[in-house]
N, C-alpha and C positions, 0 to 999 in steps of 0.2 A: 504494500500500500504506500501511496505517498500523499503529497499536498503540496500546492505549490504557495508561496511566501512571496510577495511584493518586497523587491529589491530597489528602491530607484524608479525606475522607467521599466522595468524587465520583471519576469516571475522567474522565480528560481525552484526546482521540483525537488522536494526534499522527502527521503523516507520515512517513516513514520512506522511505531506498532502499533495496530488497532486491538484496543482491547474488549470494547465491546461496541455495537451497532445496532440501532433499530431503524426506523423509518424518517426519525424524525434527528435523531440526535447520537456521534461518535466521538467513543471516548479512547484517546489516544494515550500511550506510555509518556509517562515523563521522562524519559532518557535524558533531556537536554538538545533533542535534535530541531525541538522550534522554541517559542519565548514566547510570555503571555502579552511582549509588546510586539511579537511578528504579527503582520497583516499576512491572512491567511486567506484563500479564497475560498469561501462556503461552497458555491455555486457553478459548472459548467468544466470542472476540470478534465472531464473527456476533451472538451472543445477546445481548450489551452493547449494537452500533450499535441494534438492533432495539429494542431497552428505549430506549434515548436516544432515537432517532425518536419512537419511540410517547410517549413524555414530552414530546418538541417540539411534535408535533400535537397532544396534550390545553392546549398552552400557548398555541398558538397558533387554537385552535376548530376542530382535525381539520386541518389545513392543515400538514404537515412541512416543513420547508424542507432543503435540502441538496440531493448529489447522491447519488440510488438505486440508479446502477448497471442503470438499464431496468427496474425493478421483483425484481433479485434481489441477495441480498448473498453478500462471500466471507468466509470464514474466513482471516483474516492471521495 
């Protein structure tokens, strides 16, 4: 699982352990991998990884790198 973090101008895709999930509300590990002053994005992070990929691959001449998930993504 991740989450992506407002950096600036930019989101930044940070891992995360989910420790518990229901429909409305997830509850993340406090590892230290985000802060309670990171802005986080609630909303649409399918749609963020997908804009970042497609940004990777026009950078890299269609060629994405990461991992896909078998060719589908989740909403975290």
């Amino acid at each position: 699982m991740f989450v992506f973090v407002q950096s600036g101008d930019v989101f930044v895709r940070k891992p995360v352990r989910v420790l518990y999930e229901d429909r409305s509300a997830v509850v993340i590990a406090n590892d230290g991998s985000i802060s309670e002053a990171d802005f986080v994005v609630k909303n649409q992070a399918a749609a963020i990884n997908r804009a970042l990929k497609a940004a990777a691959a026009e950078d890299t001449g269609g060629h994405a790198h990461g991992h896909d998930h078998a060719g589908h993504t989740h909403d975290h």
